[in-house]
C-alpha positions in Angstrom: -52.4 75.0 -20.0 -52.2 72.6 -17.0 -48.0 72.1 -15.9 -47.7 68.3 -15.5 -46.5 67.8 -12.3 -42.9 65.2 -11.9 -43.1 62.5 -9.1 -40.4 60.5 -8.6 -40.9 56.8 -7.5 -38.2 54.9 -5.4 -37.0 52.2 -7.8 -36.2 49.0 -6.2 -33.2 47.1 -5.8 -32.0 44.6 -4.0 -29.7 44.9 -0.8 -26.4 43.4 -1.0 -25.7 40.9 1.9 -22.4 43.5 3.1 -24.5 46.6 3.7 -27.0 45.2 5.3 -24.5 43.8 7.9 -23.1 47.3 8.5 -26.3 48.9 8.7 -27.0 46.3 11.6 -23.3 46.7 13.1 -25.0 50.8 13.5 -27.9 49.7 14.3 -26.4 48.2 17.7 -23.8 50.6 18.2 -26.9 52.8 18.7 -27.2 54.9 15.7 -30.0 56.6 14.9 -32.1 53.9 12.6 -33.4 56.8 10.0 -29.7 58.0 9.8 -28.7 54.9 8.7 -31.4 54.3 6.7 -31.0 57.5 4.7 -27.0 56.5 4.4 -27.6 53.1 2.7 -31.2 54.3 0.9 -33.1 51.7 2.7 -36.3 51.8 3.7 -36.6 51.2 8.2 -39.6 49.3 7.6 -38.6 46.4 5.5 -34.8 46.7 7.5 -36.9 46.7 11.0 -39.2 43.6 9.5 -36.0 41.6 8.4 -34.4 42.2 12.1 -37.5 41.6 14.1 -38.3 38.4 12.6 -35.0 36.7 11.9 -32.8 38.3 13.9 -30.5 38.6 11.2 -29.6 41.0 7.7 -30.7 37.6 5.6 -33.8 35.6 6.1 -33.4 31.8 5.9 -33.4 30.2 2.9 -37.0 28.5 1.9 -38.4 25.5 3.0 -37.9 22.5 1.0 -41.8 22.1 -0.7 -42.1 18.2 -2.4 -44.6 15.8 -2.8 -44.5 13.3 0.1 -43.1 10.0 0.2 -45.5 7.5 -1.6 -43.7 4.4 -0.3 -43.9 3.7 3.2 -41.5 2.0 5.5 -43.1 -1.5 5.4 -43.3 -1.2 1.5 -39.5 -0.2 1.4 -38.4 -3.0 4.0 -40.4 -5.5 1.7 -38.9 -4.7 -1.5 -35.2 -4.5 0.0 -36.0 -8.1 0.8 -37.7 -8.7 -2.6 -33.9 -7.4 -4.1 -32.0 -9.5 -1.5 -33.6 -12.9 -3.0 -34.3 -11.9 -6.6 -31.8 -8.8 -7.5 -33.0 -9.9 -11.2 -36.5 -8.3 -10.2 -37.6 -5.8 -13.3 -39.1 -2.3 -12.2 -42.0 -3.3 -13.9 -42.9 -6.6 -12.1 -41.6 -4.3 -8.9 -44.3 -1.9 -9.8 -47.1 -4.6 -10.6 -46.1 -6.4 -6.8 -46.5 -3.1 -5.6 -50.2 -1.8 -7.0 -51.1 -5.6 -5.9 -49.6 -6.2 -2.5 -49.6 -2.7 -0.8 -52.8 -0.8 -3.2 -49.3 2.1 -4.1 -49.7 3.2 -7.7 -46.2 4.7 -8.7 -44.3 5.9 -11.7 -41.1 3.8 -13.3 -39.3 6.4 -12.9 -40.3 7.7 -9.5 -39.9 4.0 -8.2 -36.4 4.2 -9.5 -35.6 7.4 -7.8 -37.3 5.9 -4.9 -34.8 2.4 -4.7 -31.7 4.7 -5.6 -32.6 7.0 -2.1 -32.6 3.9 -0.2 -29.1 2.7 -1.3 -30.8 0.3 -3.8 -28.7 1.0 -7.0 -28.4 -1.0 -10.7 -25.4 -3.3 -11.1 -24.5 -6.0 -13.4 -26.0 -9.0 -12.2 -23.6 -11.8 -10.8 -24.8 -14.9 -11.9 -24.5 -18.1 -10.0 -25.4 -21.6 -11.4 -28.0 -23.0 -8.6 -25.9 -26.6 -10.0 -22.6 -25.4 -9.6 -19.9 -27.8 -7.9 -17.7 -25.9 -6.2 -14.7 -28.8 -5.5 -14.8 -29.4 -9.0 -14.7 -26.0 -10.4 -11.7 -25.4 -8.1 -10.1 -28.6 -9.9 -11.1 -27.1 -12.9 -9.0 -24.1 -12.7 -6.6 -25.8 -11.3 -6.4 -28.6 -13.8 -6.9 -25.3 -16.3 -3.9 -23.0 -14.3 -1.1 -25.8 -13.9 -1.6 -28.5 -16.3 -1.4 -26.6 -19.7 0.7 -25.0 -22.3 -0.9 -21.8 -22.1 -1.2 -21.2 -25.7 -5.0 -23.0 -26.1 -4.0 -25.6 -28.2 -5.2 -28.2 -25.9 -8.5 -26.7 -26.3 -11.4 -26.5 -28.8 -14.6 -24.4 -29.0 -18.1 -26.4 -29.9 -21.2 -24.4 -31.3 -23.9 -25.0 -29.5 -27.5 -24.2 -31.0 -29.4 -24.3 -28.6 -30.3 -21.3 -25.4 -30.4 -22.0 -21.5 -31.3 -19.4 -18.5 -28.2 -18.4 -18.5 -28.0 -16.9 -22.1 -32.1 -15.6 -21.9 -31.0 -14.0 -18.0 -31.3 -10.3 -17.7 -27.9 -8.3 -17.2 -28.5 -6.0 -14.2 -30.8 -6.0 -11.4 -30.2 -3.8 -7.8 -28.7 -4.6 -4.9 -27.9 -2.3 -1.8 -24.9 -0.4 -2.6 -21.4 -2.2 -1.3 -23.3 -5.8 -2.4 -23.0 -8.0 -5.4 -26.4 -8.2 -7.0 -26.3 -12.3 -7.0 -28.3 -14.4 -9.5 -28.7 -17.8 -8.8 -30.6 -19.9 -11.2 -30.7 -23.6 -13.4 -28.6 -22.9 -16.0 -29.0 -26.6 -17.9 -31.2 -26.8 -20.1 -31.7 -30.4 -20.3 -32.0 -32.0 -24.2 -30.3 -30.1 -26.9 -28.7 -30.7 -30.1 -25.2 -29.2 -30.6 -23.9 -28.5 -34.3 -21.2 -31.3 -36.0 -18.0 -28.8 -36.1 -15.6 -28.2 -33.0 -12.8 -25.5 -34.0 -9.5 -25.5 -32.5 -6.4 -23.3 -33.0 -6.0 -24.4 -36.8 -8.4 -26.4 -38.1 -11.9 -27.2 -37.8 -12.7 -30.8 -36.2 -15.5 -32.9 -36.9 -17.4 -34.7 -34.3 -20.5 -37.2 -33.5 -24.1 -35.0 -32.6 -25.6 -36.9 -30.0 -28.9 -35.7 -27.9 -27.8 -34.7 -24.6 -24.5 -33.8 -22.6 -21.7 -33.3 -24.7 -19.8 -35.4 -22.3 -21.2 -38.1 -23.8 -19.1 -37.4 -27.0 
């Protein structure tokens, strides 16, 4: 009967980071490169390899492999403008604009990726009435900051039926990052018709509907 004959195979493991700097620190101190490769049980081709091509123990880390950018620079510049007038804009009407204005078919969530790289995040929308008086709202909280009691019996709250932009309005929207996303719209909502009750601090009060402003009351 035939002896079976034993042949060892090198195993393979992996190089800590420490030995391979000694075994260069030998290397240049002009040790013999199969000495040291005996010492550390390495082999001289793959240590030679590492050396001659990166001039290091380590070889650089990989190159960062990703798809490339699907939205150019124009298509970026125009939608940072798009978010400068209209910070309400949806990701889906951003994404229709896109296919139809620049031919760029792209995910929801790739295009939000996308706007968050460029320092386009989601806030809570500031809304702005386009009808808003400025002199008088500051002689509103005036009138409201120095000419009352402070406990809100001077003050009654009306139910009102009716919706305007303002209640139907989106909440967030983007805007570049440091900026207020603004929302400026018509928040009256011309005729309406407001239930009979207004309810102050203690009792309900009844009042006249009339069609129109309830400063008419």
């Amino acid at each position: 009967m035939a002896q079976a004959t034993r042949v060892t195979v090198p195993g393979t493991r992996r190089i800590s980071p420490n030995i391979k700097e000694c075994a260069l620190s030998l290397w240049e101190l002009s040790w013999d490169r199969s000495a040291i490769c005996s010492t550390f049980l390495m082999s001289q081709a793959s240590l030679a390899q590492i050396f001659e091509e990166f001039g290091s123990v380590n070889p650089p880390p990989p190159l960062i492999m990703g798809r490339p950018r699907i939205i150019g620079l124009a298509a970026l510049t125009a939608i940072k403008e798009i978010y400068t007038r209209h910070a309400d804009t949806y990701l889906l009407e951003l994404q229709w604009w896109l296919v139809i204005h620049h031919d760029i078919q792209i995910s929801i969530s790739a295009l939000q990726e996308t706007l968050e790289c460029t320092g386009l995040t989601r806030k809570l929308l500031h809304k702005i009435a386009v009808e808003c008086e400025h002199e008088r709202r500051r002689e509103f909280l005036y009138t409201i900051q120095h000419g009352f009691s402070g406990t809100g019996c001077e003050f009654v709250t009306v139910d009102e039926s009716s919706k305007n932009e303002h209640d139907v309005a989106g909440h967030y929207g983007c805007a570049p990052i440091g900026m207020l996303a603004d929302f400026e719209d018509v928040f009256i909502h011309g005729i309406r018709y407001t239930l009979v009750g207004a309810m102050g601090m203690d009792r309900y009060i009844a009042q006249r509907v009339v069609e129109g402003s309830l400063d008419s009351l």
